[in-house]
C-alpha positions in Angstrom: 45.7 -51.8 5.2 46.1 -49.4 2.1 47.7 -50.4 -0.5 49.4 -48.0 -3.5 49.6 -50.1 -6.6 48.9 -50.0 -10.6 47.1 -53.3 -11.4 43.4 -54.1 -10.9 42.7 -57.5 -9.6 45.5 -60.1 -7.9 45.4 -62.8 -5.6 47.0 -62.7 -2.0 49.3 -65.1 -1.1 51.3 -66.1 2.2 55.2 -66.4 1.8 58.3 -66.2 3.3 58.8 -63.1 5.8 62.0 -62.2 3.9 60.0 -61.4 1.1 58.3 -58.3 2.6 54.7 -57.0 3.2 52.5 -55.0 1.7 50.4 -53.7 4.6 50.6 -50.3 6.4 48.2 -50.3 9.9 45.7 -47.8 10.9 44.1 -46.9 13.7 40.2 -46.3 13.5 38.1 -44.8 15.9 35.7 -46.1 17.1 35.9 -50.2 16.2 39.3 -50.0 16.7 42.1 -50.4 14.2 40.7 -51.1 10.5 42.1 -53.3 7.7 41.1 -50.6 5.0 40.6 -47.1 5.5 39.6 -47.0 2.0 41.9 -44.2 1.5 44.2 -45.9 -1.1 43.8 -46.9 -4.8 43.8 -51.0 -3.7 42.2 -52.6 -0.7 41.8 -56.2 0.7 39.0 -57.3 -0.7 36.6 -60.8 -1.0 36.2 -61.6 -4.3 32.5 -60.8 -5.7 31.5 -60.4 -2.1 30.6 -63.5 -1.8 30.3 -64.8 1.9 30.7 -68.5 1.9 33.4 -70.6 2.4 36.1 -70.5 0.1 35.3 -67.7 -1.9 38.9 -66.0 -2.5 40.6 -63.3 -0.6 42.2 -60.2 -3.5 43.6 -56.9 -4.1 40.7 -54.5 -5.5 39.8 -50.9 -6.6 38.7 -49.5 -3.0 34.9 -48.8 -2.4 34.8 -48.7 1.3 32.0 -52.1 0.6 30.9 -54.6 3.2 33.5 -56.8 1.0 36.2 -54.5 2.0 35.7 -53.7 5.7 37.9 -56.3 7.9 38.1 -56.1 12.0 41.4 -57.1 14.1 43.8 -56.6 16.9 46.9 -54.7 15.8 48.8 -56.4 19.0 49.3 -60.1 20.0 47.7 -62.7 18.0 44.4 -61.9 16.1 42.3 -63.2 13.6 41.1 -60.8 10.6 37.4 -61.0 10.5 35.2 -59.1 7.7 33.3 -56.9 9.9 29.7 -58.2 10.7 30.0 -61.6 9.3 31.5 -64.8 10.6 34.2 -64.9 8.1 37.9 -65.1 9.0 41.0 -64.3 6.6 42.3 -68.1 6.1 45.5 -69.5 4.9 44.4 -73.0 4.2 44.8 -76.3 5.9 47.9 -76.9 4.8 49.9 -72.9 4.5 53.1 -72.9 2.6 54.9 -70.3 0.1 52.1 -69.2 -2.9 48.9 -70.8 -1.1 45.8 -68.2 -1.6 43.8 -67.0 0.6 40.1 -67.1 1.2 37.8 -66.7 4.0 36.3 -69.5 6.0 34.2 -69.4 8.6 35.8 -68.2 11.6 36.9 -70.7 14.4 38.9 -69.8 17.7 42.3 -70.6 17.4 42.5 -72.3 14.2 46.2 -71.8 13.0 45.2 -71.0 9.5 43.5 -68.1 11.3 45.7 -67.0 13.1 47.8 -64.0 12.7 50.1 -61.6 13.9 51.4 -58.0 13.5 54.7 -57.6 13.6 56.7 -54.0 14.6 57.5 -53.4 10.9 54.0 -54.0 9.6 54.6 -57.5 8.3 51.0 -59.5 8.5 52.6 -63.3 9.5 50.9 -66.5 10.2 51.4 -67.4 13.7 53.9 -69.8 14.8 55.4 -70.1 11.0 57.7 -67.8 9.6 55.2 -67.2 6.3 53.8 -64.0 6.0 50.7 -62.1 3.6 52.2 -61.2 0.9 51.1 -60.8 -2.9 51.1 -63.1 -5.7 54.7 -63.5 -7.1 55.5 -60.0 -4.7 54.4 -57.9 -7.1 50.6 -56.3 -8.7 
């Protein structure tokens, strides 16, 4: 994902598809697609790189770090895993409209792991209509 933005730090949050996405996908070789290029101003990024449960999930300055490098299928359902570690993008156990993410350990199948790329580059939870989106829609 790259993102073009003006702020420094904000939390990701999922919401409503309606509301649109933020996320332009790019193919990698070789790995396969990757989450952040590092080629724009913002990327996906966990907070303080800190790999444990919980930690939050944010928009950052990009610095092609460990903290920014995710790993995913761009078709059918995926999870998106920081490359090298067993941590999964996660929407919580209960996802809804402003819920932040964080990454969890990663678990086969767990819906709140579970994701989906859509034809116009929406990132959406599967089998809910809520999509990644960021806080309040805006940086």
């Amino acid at each position: 994902m790259k993102f073009f933005a003006q702020a420094s730090i904000v939390t990701l949050v999922i919401s409503q598809v309606a509301l649109g996405a933020f996320t332009e996908i790019r193919k990698t070789l070789p790995g396969g697609p990757k989450c952040n290029p590092g080629i724009g101003p913002k990327c996906l990024d966990v907070r303080g790189a800190q790999l444990q449960n919980g930690t939050p999930v944010q928009i950052f300055d990009c610095n092609r770090s460990n903290a920014q490098d995710w790993e995913f299928r761009n078709h059918g359902t995926t999870s998106i895993r920081l490359r090298n570690t067993s941590f999964c993008l996660d929407a919580g156990s209960h996802p809804a409209n402003g819920v932040k993410m964080k990454i969890w350990q990663c678990f086969n199948n767990l819906p709140a792991q579970t994701w989906r790329f859509t034809p116009d580059s929406h990132v959406v939870l599967q089998n809910t209509a809520l999509c990644l989106d960021l806080t309040n829609g805006d940086i």
